[in-house]
C-alpha positions in Angstrom: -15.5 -9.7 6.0 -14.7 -6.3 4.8 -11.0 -5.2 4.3 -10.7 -2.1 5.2 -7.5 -0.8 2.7 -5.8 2.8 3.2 -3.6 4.1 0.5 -0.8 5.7 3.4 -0.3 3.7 6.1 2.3 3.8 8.9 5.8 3.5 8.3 6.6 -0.1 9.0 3.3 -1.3 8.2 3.0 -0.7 4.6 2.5 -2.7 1.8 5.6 -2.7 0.6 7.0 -4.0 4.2 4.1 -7.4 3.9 4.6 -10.9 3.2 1.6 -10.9 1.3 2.6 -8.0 -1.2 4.3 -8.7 -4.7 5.9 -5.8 -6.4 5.2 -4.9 -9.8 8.0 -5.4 -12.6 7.2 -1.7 -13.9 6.3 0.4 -11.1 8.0 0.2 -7.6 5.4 2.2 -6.1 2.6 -0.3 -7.0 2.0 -3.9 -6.5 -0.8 -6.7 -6.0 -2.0 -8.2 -2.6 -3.7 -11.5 -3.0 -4.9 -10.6 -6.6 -5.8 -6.6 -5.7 -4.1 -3.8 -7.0 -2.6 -1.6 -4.1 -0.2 0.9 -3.3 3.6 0.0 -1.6 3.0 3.1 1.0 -1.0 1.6 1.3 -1.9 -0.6 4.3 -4.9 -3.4 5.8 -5.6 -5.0 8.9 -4.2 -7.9 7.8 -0.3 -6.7 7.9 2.0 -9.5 8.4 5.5 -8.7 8.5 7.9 -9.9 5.6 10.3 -12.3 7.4 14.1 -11.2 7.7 13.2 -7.5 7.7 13.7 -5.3 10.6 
């Protein structure tokens, strides 16, 4: 299966906001998703919510 990845995603459903997503040391802005470099603002259709987060 494909993942089909955007780079701006909606608020709420960003990167950034995913348990899946690990923030790099360095740069805020950027991070890694299951070993792929991504974006915090970018998105997939595999979005699961970071626990204790509104």
């Amino acid at each position: 299966m494909e993942i089909i990845y955007q780079k701006q995603a909606e608020k709420g459903k960003q990167c950034q906001d995913c348990q899946s997503f690990t923030q790099k040391a360095d740069d805020p802005a950027a991070g890694t998703c299951f070993g792929k470099d991504v974006v915090a603002e970018g998105g997939c259709m595999f979005f699961k919510k970071k626990e204790g987060t509104c």
